[in-house]
Every structure is written in C-alpha cells, then in structure tokens.
PyMOL Python script that loads the backbone (N, CA, C, O; Angstrom):
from pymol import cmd

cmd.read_pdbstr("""\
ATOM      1  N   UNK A   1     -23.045  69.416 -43.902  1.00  0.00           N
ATOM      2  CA  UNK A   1     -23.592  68.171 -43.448  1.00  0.00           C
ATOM      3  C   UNK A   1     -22.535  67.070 -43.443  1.00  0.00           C
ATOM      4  O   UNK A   1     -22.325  66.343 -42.472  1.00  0.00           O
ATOM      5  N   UNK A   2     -21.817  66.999 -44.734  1.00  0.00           N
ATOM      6  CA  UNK A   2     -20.616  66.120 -44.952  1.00  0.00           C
ATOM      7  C   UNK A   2     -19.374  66.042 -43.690  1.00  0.00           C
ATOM      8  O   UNK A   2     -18.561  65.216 -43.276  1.00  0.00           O
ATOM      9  N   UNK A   3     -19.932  67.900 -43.286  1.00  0.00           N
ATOM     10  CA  UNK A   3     -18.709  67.977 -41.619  1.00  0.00           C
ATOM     11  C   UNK A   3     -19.266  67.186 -40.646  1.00  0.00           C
ATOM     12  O   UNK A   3     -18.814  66.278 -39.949  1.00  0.00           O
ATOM     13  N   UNK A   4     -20.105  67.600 -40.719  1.00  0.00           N
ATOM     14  CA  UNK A   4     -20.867  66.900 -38.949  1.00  0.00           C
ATOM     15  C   UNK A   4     -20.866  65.281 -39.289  1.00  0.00           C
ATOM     16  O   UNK A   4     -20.895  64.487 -38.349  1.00  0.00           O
ATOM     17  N   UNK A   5     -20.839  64.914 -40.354  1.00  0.00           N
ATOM     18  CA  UNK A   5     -21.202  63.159 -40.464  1.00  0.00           C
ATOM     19  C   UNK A   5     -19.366  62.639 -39.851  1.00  0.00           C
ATOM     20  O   UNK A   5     -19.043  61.738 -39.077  1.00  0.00           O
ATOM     21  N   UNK A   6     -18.365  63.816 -40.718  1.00  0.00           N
ATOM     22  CA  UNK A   6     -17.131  62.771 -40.672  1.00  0.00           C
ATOM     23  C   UNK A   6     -16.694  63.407 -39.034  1.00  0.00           C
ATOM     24  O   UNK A   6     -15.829  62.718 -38.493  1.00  0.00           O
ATOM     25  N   UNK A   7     -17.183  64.609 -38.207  1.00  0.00           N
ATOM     26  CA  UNK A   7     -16.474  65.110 -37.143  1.00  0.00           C
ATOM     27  C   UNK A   7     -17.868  63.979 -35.970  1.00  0.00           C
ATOM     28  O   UNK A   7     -17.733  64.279 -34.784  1.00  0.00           O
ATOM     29  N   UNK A   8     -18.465  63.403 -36.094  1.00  0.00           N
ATOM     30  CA  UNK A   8     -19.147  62.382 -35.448  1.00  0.00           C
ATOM     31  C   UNK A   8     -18.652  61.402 -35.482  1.00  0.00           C
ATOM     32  O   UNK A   8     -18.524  60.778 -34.429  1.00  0.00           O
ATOM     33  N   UNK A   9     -17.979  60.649 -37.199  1.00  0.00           N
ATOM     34  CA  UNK A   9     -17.847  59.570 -37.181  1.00  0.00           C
ATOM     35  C   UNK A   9     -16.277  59.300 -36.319  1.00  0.00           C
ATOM     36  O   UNK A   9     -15.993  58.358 -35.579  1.00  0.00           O
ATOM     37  N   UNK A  10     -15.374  60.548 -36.740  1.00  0.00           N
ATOM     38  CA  UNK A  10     -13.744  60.665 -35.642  1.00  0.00           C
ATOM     39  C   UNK A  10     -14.491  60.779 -34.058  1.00  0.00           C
ATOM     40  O   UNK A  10     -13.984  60.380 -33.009  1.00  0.00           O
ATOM     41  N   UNK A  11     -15.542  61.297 -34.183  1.00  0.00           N
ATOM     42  CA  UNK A  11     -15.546  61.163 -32.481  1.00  0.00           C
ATOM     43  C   UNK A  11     -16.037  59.788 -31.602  1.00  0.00           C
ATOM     44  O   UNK A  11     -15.679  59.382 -30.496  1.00  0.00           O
ATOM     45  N   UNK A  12     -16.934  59.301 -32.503  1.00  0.00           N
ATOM     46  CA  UNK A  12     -16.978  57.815 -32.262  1.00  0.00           C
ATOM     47  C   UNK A  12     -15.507  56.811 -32.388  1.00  0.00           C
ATOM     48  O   UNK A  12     -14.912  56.095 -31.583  1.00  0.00           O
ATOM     49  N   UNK A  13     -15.344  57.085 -33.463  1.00  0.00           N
ATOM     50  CA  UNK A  13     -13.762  56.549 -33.376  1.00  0.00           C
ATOM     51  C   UNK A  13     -12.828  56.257 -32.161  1.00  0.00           C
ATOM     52  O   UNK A  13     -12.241  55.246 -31.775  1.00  0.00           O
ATOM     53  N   UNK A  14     -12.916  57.453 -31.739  1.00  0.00           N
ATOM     54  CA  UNK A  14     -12.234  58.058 -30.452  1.00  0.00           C
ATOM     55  C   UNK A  14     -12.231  57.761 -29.667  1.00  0.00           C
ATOM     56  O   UNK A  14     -11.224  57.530 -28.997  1.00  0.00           O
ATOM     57  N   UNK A  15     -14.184  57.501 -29.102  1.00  0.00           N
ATOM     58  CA  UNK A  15     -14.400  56.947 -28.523  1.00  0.00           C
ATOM     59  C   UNK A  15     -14.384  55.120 -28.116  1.00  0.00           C
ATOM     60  O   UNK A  15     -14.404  54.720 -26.952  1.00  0.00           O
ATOM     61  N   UNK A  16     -14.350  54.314 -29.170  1.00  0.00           N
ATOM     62  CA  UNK A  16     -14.231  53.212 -29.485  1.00  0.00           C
ATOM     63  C   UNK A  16     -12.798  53.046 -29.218  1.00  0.00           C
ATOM     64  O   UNK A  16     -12.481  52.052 -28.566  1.00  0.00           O
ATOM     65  N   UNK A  17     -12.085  53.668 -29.523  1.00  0.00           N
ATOM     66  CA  UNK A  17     -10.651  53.443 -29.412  1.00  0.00           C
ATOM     67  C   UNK A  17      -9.617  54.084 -28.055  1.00  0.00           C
ATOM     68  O   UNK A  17      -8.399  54.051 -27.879  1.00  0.00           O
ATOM     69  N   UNK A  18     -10.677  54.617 -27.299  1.00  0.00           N
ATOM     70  CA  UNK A  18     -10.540  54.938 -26.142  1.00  0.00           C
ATOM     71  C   UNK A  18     -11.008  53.675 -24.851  1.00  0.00           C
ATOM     72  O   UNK A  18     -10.284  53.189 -23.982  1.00  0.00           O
ATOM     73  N   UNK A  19     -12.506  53.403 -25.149  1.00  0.00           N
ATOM     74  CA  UNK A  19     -12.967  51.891 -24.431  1.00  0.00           C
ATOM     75  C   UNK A  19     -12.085  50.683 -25.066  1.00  0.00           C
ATOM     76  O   UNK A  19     -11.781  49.701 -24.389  1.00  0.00           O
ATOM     77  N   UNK A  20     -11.693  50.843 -26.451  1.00  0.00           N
ATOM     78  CA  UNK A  20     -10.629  49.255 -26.377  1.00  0.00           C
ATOM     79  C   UNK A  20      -9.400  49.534 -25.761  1.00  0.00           C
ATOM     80  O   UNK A  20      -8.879  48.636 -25.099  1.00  0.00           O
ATOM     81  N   UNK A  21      -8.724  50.869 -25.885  1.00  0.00           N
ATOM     82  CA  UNK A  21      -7.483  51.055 -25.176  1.00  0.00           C
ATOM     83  C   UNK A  21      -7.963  50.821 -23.225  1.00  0.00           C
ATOM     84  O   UNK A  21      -7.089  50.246 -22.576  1.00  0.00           O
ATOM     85  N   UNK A  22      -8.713  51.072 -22.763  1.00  0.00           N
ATOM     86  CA  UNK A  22      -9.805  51.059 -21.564  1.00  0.00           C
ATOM     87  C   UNK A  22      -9.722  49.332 -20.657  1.00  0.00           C
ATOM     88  O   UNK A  22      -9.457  48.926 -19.525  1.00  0.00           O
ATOM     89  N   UNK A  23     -10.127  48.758 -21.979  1.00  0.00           N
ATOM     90  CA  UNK A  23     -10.273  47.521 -21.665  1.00  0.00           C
ATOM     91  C   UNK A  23      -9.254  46.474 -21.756  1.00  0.00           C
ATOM     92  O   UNK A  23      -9.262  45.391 -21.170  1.00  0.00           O
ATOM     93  N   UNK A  24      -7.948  47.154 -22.958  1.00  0.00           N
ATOM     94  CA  UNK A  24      -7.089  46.094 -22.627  1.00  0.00           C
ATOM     95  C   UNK A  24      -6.236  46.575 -21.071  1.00  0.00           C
ATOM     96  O   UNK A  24      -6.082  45.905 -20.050  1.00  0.00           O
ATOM     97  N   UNK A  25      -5.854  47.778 -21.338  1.00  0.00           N
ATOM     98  CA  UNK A  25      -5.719  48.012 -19.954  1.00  0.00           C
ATOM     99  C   UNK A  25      -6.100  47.353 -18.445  1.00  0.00           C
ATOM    100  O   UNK A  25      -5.359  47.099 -17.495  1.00  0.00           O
ATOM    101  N   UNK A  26      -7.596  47.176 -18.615  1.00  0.00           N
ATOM    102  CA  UNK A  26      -8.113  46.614 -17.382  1.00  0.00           C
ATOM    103  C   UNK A  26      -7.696  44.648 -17.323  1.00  0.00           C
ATOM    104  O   UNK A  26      -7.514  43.820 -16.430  1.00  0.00           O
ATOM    105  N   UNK A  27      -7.707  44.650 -18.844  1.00  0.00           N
ATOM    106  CA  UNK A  27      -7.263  43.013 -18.285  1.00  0.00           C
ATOM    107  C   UNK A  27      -5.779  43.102 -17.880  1.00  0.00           C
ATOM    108  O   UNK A  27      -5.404  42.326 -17.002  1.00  0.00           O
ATOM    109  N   UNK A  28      -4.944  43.911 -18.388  1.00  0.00           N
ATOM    110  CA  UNK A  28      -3.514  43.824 -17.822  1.00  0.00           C
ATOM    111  C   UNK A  28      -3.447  44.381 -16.104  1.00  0.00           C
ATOM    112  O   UNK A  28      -2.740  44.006 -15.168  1.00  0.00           O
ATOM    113  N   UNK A  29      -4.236  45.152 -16.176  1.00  0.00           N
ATOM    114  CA  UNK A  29      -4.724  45.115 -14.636  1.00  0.00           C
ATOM    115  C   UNK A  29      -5.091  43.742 -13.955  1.00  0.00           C
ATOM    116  O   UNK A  29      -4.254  43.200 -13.233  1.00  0.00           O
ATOM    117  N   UNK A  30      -5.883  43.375 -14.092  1.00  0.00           N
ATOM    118  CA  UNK A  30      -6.586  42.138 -13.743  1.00  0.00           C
ATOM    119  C   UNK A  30      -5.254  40.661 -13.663  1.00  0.00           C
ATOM    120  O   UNK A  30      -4.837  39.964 -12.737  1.00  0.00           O
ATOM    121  N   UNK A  31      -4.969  40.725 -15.098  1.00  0.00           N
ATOM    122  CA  UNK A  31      -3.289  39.842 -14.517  1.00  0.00           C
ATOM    123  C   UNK A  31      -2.636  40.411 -14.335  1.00  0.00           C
ATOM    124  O   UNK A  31      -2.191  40.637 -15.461  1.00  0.00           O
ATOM    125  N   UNK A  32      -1.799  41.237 -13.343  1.00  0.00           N
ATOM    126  CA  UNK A  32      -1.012  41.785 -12.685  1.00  0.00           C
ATOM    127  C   UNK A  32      -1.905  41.234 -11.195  1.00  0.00           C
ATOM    128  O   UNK A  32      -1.535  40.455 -10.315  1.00  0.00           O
ATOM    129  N   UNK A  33      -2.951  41.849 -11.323  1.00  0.00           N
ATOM    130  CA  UNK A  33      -3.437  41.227  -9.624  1.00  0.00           C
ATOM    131  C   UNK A  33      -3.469  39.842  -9.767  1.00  0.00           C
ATOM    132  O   UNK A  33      -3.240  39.329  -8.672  1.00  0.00           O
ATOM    133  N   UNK A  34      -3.649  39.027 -10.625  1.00  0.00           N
ATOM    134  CA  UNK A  34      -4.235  37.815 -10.493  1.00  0.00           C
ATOM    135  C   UNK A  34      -2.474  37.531 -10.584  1.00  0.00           C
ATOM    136  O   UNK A  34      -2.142  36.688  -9.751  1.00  0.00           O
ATOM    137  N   UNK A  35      -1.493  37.974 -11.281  1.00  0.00           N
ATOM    138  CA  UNK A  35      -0.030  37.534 -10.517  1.00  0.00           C
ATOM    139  C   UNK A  35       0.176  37.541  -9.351  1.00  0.00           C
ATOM    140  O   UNK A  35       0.393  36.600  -8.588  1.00  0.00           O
ATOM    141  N   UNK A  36       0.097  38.909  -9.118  1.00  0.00           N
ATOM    142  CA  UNK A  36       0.394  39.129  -7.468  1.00  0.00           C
ATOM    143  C   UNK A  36      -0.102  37.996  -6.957  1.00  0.00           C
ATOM    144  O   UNK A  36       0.684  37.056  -6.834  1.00  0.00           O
ATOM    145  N   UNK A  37      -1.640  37.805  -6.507  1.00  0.00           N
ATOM    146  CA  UNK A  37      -1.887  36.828  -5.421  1.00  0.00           C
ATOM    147  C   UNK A  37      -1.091  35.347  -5.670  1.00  0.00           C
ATOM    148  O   UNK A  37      -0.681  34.750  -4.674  1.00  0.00           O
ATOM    149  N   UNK A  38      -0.925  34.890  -6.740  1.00  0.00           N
ATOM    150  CA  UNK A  38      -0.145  33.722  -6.842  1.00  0.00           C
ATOM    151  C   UNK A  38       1.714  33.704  -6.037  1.00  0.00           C
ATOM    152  O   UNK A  38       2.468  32.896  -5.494  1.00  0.00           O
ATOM    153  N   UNK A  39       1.694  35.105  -6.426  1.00  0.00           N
ATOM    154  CA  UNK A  39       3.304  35.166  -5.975  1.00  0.00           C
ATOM    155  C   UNK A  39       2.876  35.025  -4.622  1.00  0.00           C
ATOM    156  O   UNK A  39       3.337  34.099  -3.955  1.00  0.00           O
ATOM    157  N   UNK A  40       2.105  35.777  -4.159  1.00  0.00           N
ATOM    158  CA  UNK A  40       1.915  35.648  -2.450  1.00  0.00           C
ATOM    159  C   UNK A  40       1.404  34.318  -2.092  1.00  0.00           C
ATOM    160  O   UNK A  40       1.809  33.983  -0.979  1.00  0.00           O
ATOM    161  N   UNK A  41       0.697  33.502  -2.626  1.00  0.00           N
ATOM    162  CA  UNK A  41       0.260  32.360  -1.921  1.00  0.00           C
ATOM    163  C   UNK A  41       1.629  31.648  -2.275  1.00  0.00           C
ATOM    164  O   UNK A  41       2.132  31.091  -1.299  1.00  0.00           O
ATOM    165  N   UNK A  42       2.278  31.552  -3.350  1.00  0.00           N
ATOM    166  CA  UNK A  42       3.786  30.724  -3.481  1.00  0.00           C
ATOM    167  C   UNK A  42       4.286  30.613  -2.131  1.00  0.00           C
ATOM    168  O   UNK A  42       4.359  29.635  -1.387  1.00  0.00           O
ATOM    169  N   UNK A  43       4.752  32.322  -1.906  1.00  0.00           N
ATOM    170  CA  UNK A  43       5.867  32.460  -0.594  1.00  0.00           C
ATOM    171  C   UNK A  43       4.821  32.279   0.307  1.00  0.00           C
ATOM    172  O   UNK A  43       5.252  31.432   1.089  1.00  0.00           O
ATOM    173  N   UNK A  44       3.638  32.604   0.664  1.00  0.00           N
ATOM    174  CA  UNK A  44       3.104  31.615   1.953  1.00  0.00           C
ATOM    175  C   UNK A  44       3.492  30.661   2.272  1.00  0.00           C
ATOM    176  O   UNK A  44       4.183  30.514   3.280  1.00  0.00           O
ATOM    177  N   UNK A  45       3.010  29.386   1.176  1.00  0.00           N
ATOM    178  CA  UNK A  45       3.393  28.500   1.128  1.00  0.00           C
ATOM    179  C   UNK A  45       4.893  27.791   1.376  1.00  0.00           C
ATOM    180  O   UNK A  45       5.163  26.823   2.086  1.00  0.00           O
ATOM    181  N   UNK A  46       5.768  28.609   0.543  1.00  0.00           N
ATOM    182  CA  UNK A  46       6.945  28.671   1.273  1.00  0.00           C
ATOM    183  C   UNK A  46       7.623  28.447   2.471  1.00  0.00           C
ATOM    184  O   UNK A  46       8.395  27.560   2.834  1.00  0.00           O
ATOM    185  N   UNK A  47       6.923  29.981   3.298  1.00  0.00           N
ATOM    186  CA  UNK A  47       7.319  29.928   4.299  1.00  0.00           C
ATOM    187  C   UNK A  47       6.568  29.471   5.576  1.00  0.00           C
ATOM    188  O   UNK A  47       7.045  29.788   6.666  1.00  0.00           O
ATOM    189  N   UNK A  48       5.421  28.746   5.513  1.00  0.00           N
ATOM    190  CA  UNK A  48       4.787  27.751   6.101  1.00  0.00           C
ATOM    191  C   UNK A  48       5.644  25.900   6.007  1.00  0.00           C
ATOM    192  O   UNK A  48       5.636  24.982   6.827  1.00  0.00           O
ATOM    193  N   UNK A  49       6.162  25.997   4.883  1.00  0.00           N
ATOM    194  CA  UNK A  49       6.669  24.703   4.771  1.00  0.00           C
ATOM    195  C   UNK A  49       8.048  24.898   5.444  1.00  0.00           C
ATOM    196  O   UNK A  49       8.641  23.947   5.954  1.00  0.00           O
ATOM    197  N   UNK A  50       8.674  26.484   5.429  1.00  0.00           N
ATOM    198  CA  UNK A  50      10.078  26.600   5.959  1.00  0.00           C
ATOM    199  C   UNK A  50       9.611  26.474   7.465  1.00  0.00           C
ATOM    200  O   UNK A  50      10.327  25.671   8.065  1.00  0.00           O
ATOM    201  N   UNK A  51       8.361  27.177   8.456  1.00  0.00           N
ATOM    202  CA  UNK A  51       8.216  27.385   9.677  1.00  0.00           C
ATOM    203  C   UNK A  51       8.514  25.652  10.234  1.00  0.00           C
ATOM    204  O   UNK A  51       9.306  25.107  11.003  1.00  0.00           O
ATOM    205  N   UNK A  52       7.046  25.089   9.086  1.00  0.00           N
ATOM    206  CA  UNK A  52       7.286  23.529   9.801  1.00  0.00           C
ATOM    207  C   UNK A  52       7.811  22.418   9.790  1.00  0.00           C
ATOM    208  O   UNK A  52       7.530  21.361  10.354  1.00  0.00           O
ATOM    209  N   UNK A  53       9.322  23.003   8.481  1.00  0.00           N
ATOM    210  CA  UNK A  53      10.189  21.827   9.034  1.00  0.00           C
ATOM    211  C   UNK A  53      10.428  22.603  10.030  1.00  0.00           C
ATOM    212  O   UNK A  53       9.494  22.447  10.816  1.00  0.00           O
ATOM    213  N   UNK A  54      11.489  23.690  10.617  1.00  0.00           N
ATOM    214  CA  UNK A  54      11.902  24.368  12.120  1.00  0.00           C
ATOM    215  C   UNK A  54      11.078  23.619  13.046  1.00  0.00           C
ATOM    216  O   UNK A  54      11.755  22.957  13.832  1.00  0.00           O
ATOM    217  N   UNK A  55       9.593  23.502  13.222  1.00  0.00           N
ATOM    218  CA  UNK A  55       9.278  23.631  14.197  1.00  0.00           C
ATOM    219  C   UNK A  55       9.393  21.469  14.621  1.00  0.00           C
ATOM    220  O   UNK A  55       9.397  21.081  15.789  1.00  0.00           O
ATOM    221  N   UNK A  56       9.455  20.619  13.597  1.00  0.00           N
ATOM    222  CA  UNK A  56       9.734  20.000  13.430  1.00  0.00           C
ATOM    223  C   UNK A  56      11.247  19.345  14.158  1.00  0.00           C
ATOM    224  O   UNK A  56      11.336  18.535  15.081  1.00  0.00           O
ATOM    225  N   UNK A  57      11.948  19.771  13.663  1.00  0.00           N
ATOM    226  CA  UNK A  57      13.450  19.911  13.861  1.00  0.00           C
ATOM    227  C   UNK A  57      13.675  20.299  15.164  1.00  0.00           C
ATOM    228  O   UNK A  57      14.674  19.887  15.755  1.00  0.00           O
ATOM    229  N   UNK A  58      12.677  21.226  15.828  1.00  0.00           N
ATOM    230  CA  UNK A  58      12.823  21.517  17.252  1.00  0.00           C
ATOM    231  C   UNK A  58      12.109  20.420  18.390  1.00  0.00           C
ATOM    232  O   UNK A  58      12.587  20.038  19.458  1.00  0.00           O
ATOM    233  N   UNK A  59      11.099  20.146  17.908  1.00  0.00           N
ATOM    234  CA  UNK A  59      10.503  19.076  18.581  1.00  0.00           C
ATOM    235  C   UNK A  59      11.244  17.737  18.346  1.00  0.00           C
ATOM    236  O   UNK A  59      11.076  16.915  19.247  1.00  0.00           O
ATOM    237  N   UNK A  60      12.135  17.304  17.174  1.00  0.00           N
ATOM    238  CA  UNK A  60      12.898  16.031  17.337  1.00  0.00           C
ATOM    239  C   UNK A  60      14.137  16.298  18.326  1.00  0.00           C
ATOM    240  O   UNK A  60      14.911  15.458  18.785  1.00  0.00           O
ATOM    241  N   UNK A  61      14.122  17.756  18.545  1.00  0.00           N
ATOM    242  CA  UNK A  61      15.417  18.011  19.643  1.00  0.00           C
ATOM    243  C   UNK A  61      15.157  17.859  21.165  1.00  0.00           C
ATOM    244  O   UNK A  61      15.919  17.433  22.034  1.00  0.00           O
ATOM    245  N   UNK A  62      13.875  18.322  21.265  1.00  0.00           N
ATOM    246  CA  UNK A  62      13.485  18.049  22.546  1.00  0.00           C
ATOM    247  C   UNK A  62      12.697  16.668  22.694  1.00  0.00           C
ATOM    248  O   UNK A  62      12.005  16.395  23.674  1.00  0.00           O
ATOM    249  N   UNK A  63      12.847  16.025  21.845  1.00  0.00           N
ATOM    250  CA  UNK A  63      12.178  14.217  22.145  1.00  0.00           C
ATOM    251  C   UNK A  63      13.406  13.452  22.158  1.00  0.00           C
ATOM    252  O   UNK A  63      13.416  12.327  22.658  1.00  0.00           O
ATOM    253  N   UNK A  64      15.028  14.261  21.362  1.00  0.00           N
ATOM    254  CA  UNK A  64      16.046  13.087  21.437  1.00  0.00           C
ATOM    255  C   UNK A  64      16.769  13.613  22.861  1.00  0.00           C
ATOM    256  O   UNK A  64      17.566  12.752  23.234  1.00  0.00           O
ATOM    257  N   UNK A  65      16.724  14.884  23.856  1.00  0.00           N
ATOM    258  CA  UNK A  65      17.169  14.639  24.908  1.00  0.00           C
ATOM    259  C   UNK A  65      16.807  13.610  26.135  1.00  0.00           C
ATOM    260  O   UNK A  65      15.648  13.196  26.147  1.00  0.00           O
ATOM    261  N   UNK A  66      17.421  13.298  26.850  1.00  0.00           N
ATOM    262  CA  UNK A  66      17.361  12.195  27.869  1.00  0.00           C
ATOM    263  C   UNK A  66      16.283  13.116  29.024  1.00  0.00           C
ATOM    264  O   UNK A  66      16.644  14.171  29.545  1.00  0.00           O
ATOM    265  N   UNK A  67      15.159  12.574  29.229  1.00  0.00           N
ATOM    266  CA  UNK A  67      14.407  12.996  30.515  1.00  0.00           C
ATOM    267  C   UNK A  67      15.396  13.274  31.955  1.00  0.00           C
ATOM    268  O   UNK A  67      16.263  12.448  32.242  1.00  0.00           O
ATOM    269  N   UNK A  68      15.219  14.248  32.632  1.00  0.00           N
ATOM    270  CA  UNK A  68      16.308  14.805  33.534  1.00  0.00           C
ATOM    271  C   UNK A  68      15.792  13.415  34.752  1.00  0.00           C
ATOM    272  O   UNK A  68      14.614  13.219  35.052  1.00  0.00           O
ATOM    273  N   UNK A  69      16.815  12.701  35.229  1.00  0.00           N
ATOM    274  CA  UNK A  69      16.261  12.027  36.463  1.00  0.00           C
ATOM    275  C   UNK A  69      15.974  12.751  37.511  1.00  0.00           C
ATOM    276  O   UNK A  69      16.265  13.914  37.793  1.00  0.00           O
ATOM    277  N   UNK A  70      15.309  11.863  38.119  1.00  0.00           N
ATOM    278  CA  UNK A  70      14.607  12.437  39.396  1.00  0.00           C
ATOM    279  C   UNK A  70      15.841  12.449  40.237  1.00  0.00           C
ATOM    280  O   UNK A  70      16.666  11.540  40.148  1.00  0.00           O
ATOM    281  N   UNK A  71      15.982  13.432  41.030  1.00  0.00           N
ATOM    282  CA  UNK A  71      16.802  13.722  42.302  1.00  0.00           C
ATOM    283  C   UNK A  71      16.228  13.033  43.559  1.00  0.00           C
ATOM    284  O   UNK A  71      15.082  12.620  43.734  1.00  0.00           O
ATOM    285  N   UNK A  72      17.135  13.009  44.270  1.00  0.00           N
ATOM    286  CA  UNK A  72      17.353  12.350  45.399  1.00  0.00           C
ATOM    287  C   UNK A  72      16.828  12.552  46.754  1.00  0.00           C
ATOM    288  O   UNK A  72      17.451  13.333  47.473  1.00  0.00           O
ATOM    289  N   UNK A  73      15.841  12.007  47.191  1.00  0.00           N
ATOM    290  CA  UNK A  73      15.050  12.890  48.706  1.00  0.00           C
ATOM    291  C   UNK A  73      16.123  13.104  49.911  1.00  0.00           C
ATOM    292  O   UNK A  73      16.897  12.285  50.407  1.00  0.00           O
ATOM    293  N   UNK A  74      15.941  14.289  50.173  1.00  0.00           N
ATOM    294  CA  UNK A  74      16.941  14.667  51.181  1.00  0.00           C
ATOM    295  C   UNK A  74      15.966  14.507  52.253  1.00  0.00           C
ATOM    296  O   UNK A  74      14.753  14.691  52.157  1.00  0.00           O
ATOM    297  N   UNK A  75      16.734  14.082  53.465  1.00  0.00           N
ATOM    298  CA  UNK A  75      16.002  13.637  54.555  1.00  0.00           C
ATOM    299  C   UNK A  75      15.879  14.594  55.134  1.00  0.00           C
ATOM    300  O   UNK A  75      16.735  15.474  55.035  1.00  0.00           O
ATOM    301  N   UNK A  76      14.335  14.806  56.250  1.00  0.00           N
ATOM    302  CA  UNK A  76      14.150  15.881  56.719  1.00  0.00           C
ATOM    303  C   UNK A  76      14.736  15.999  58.000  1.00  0.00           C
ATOM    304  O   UNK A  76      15.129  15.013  58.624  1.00  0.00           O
ATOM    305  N   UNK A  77      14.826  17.379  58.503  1.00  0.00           N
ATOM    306  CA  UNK A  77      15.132  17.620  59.968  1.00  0.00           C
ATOM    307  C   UNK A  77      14.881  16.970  61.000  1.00  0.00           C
ATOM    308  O   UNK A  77      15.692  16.788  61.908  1.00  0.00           O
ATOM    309  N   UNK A  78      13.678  16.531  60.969  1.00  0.00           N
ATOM    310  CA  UNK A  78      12.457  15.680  62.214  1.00  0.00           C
ATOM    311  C   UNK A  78      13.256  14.361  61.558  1.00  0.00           C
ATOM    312  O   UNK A  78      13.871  13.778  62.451  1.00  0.00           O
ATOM    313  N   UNK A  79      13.345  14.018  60.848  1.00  0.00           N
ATOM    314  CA  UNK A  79      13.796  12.262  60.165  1.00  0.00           C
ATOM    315  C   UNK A  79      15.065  12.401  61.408  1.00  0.00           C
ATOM    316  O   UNK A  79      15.032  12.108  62.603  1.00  0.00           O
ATOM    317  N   UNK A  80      16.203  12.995  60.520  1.00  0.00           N
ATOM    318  CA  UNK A  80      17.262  12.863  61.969  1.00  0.00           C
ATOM    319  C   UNK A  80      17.521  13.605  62.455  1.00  0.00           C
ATOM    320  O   UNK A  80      18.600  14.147  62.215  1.00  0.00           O
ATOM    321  N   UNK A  81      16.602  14.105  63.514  1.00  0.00           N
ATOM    322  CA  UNK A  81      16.809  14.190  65.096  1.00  0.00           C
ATOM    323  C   UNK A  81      16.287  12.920  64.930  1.00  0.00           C
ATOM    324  O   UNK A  81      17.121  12.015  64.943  1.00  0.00           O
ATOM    325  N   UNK A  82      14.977  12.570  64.757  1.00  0.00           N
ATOM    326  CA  UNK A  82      14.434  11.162  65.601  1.00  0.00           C
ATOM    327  C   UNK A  82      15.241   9.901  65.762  1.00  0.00           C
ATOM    328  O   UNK A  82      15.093   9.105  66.689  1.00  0.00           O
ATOM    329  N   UNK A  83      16.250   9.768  64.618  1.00  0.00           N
ATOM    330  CA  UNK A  83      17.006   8.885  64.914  1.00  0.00           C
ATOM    331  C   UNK A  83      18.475   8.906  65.160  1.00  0.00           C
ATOM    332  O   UNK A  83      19.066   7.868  65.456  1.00  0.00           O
TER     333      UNK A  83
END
""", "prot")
cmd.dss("prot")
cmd.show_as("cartoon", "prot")
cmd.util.cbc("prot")
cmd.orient("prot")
C-alpha cells in the first residue's frame, strides 16, 4: 500500500513538474512572439519613415525644376502661301 501511495505521489510529481516546465515554456513562447512583432513594427516603421523622406526629397526635386516654356508656334503651310 505504502508502494502505490509513494509511486502515485512521484507520478503526480511528474506530472506537476511537467505542466510547470509546460507553462514556463509557453510564456517564453509568448515573449519571443510578442518580441518578434515589436521588432517588425520597429523596421516598418523604419522603413516607412525611410520611403517618405525619398519620396519627399523627390517631389522637392520636381517642384525646384523650372516649368519647361512653351515653344514657339510654327506657322502653317496655308499661313504662307497666303501671304
């Protein structure tokens, strides 16, 4: 009887010490993902702030060139003959 009480009480043990090994596990799971997404929203962020200075920087390039002037009307065929 004395067997079965202490080969129950090691198997509970076992078990207990299997769900806490279980569970710290899962929170180191849990921050590892909950790192990850931070690292990824960082470099989003990142590289959203890198796209829009560029796109920035490109649009002050095409607002500091000079508008192309208008060209010059070339006179038509019918214009001179008629005169």
């Amino acid at each position: 009887m004395a067997t079965q009480d202490s080969t129950a009480r090691g198997q509970a043990e076992t078990r207990a010490a299997r769900a806490q090994m279980q569970a710290e596990m899962a929170a180191q799971a849990w921050a590892d993902l909950a790192s990850a997404e931070r690292n990824r929203d960082d470099n989003t962020a990142r590289l959203k702030a890198l796209r829009l200075a560029r796109e920035a920087e490109a649009e002050a390039v095409v607002a500091a060139k000079p508008a192309p002037k208008p060209r010059a009307k070339q006179a038509t065929v019918r214009a001179r003959a008629a005169t």
